[in-house]
N, C-alpha and C positions, 0 to 999 in steps of 0.2 A: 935101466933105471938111472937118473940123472945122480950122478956122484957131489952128496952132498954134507958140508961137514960142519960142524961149530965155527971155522974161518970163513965160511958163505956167508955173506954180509944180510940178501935179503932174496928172497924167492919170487918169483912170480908164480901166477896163480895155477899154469900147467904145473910147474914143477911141486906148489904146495900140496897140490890134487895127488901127483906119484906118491908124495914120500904120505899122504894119508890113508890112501890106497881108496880114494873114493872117485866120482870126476868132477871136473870141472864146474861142471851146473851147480853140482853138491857145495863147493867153497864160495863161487856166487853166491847162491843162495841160502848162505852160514852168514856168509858179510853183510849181507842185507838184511839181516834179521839179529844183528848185532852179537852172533856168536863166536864171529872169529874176528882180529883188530888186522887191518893193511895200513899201510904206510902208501902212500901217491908217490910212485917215482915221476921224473922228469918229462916224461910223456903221458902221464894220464895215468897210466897202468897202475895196479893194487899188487902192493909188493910185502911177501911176508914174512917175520924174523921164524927161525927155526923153534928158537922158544916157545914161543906162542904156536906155532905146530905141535909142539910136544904137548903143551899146556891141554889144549884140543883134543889132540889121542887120547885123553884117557878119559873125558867125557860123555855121555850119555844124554844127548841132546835130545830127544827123545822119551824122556824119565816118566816114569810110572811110579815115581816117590810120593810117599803119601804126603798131604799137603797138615802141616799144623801149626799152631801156635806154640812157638818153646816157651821151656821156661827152668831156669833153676835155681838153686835154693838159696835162701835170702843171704845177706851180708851186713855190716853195720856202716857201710858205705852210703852218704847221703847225696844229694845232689837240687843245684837249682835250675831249673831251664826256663831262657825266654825265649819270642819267638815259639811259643808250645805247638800254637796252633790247636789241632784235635786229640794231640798227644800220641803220636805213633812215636817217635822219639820216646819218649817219657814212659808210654806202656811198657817199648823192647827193654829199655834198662831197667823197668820194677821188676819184667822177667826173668832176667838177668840177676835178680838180687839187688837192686841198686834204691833205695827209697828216696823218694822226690819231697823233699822239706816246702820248695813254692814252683808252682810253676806260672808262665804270664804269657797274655797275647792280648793286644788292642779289641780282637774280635771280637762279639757279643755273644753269639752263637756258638762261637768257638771255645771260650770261657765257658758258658752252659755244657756245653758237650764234656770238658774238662771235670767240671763242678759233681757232673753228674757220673762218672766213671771212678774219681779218683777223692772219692767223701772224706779219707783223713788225709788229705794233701791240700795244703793253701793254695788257690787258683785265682788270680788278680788279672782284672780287666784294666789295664792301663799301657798307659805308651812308657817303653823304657826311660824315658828323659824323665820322667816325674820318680823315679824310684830311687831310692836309697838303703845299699847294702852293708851299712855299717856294722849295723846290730848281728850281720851273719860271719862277720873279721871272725879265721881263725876254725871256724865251725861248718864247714860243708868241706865236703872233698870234691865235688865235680861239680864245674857251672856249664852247662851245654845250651847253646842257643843258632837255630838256624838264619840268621842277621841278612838282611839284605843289601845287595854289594854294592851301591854308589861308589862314582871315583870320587876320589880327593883332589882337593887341590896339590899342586908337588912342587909348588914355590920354591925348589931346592932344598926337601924335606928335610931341613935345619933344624923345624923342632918334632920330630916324628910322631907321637902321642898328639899332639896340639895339633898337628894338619889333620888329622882327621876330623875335627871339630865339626860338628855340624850333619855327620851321617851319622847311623843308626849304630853301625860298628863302632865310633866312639863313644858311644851311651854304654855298648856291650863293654868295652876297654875299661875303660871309667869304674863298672860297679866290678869289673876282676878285679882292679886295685884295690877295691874298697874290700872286697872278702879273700883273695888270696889264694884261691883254691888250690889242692895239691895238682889236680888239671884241669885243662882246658878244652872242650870240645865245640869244634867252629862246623858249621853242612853248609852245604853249598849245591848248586846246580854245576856241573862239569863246566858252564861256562866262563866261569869265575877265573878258571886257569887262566884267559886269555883277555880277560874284562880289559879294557885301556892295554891292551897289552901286555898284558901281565903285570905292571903297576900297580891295578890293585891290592891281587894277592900278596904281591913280595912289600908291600906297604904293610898289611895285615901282619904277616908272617915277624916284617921289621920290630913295629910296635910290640907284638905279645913276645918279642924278646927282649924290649925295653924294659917289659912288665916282670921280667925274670923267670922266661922261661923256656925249653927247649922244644922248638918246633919242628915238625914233621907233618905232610897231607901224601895225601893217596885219594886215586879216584877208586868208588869201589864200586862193582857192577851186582844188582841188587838179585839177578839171577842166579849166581853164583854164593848164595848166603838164606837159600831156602823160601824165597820170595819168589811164586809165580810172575816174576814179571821184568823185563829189560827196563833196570832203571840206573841211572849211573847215579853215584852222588858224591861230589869231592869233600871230605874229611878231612879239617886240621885238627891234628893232637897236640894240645902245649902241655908239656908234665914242666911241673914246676922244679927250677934247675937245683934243688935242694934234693930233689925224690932221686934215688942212685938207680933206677930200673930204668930198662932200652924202653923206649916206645916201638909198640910194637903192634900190629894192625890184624884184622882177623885173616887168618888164609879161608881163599875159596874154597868152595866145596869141589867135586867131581861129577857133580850131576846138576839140574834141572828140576824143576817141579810144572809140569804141564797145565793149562788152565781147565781141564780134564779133571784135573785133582782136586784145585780149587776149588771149583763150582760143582762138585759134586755136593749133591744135598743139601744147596745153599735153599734159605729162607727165600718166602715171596715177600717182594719188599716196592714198594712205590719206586718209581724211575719217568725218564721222559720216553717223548717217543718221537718218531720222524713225520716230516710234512708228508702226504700222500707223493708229492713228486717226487723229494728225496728218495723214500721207498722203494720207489719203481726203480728207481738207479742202483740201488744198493743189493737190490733183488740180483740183478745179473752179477754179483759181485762173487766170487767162491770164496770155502773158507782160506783163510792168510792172503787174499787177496784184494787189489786196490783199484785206480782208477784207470791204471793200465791194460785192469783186466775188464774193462768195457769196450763196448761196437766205439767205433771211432766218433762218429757222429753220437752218440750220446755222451760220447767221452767230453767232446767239447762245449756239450751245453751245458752240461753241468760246471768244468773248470772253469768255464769264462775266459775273462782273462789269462788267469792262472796259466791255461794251456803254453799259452806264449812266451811265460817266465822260465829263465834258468832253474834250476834245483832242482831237485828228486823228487817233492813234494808227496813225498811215500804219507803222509797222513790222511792224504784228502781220499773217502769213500773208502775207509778200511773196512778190511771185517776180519777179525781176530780168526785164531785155530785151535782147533779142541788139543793139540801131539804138540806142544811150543808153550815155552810161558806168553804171557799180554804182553804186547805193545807196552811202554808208560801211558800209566793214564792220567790225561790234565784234568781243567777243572769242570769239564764240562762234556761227554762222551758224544751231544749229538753234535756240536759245533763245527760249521764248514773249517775242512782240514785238519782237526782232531777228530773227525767222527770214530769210534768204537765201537760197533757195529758187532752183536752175539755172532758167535760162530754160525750158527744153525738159524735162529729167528731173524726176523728182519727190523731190528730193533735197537737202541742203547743198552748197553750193561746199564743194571739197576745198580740202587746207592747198595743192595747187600751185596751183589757182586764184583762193584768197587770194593766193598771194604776187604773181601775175603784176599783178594789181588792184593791190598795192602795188608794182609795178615793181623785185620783185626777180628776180635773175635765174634760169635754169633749175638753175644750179650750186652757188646760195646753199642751205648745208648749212642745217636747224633742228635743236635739239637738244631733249630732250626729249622728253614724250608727247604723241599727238596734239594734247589739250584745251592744251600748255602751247605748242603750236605756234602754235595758232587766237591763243591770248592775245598772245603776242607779235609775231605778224605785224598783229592786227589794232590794238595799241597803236603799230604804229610810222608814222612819218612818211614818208608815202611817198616811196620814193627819187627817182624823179624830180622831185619837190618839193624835195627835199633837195640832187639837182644846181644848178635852181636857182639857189634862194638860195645855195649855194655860185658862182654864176657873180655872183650880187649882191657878194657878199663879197669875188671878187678886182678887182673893178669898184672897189669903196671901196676896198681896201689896194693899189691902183696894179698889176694884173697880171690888166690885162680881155684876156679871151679872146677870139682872133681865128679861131679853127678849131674853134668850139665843135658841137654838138650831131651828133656823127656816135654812129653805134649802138656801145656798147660789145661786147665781141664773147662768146656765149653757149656754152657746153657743148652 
């Protein structure tokens, strides 16, 4: 066995395969299915910190956990969130304990969806730029809003708050000053790390410490927090630098939740369905399998072009696995290159089988047409993620939960 110690910088993937005692194939095909993180050494190779091997060992990738909606007992902690969307956000923290004073999204539908799940909570159809948080100065402890990341201008970021002028995050900036809250909660797509180069972030990060506050993010992977489903989602926490608590993010669980678990006894519910030739393609496809797993010749009628592009293009002609959580799912499950393909039928996950993947409940109404159903479920943050950092939250503002994580109770 390869002698390996805490001063070993980074493993490759024979040696990560010994010290887990499984083989080779098995860490391939952990990395590609985004259970285990490599690092690209200087020749291509997938190199892995021993951490992250141990992280690994004590996992159960494979979980036979039962699949539910948490939930624990209430708090007198309030919150506002824009950017709502459908309210997966917003549900995990009422589960959590956490009661939502307004929540807002441009959408129409989405707002309906809102209106219709959350009856004693203020739900506003408008664009942030038209709002005004004065009246809230002083009185909410949490404003959480998922914003979206335009760069800024960085004219030599002289006046920090003022360069953002003009994106959506200075509307979000803007009404923190106006209410003050004891924190801050920013979601993001993992992309955001690297937007302009990291500019954006460390601009964001800049500003809500202009605004007086102590910043920290973390990516957080959404498997690992009782969510059937690989979804990453980068989290900034700003506690306001008055509040004397560490910010502090949830630990991952030790296990998985299979889409097995999920989808067990999920409702029939309207969905789309594939063109007759998609079909036939998706037909040879196995389950956790893609377009690599077709005859060569049919491989390439279908990619088109595609075939000839760089990248992995792991999305195109998927089909989910019953022993794995789901792929992320976007906002649209037949679309070439997201396709989401049942394990077993030869067809899209329907909008209840989205939602359950997003850990909302059997009772959670959506408004809307189908395609605005797909969109909004698949934008939002999954609720169990969202209980969560909502149990993070009342850990930082002094009202950690001692009776947490029992099943909220379902239709």
């Amino acid at each position: 066995m390869a002698m390996v110690t805490k001063n070993t910088a980074m493993l490759t993937v024979s040696m990560a395969a010994e010290v887990l005692g499984v083989s080779v194939d098995t860490i391939r095909r952990w990395h590609k299915k985004g259970l285990i993180s490599a690092s690209v050494g200087g020749h291509g190779e997938r190199l892995f910190s021993l951490d992250e091997l141990e992280r690994v060992a004590t996992r159960n990738h494979a979980s036979d956990v039962e699949w539910k909606v948490l939930q624990a007992p209430k708090t007198d902690l309030t919150s506002i969130e824009l950017f709502a969307g459908a309210g997966g956000m917003a549900l995990g923290m009422h589960n959590a304990g956490i009661k939502s004073k307004l929540l807002v999204d441009n959408d129409k539908s989405a707002v309906e969806t809102l209106r219709s799940n959350f009856p004693n909570t203020t739900s506003e159809c408008v664009s942030v730029a038209d709002l005004e948080f004065r009246n809230y100065a002083g009185s909410v402890d949490v404003m959480a809003g998922g914003f979206p990341c335009q760069a800024f201008s960085y004219a030599g970021m002289k006046r920090g708050f003022e360069d953002a002028r003009g994106t959506l995050f200075y509307e979000y900036a803007r009404l923190i000053k106006q209410v003050k809250p004891r924190l801050v909660i920013g979601e993001n797509v993992r992309g955001l790390l690297n937007h302009d180069n990291g500019r954006t972030l460390s601009t964001m990060v800049e500003i809500l410490e202009q605004l007086g506050y102590r910043v920290e993010y973390r990516v957080l992977k959404s498997q690992f927090f009782d969510v059937p489903q690989k979804r990453e989602r980068l989290i900034i926490f700003g506690l306001r630098k008055d509040q004397s608590a560490d910010i502090v993010f949830p630990q991952e669980k030790d296990y998985t939740i299979s889409l097995a678990s999920a989808l067990k006894g999920v409702p029939k519910s309207d969905g789309l369905s594939y063109s007759d030739k998609k079909a036939r393609v998706l037909e040879l496809v196995p389950p956790g399998g893609y377009w690599r797993d077709l005859p060569e010749q049919v491989m390439k009628e279908f990619m088109g072009a595609s075939y000839f592009l760089g990248g992995g293009k792991t999305g195109m002609a998927r089909r989910l696995a019953w022993d794995e959580p789901s792929l992320t799912l976007t906002c649209n499950p037949a679309q070439k290159q997201t396709e989401r393909c049942h394990p077993e039928e030869t067809r899209p996950l329907t909008v209840r089988e989205y939602a359950r993947i997003q850990c909302f409940p059997d009772d959670f109404k959506f408004a809307g047409s189908v395609a605005s159903q797909y969109k909004q479920i698949g934008n939002a943050v999954p609720v169990n993620l969202g209980y969560h950092i909502g149990l993070a939250v009342r850990s930082m503002l002094g009202k950690p939960a001692r009776k947490a994580e029992r099943a909220a109770k379902l239709a």
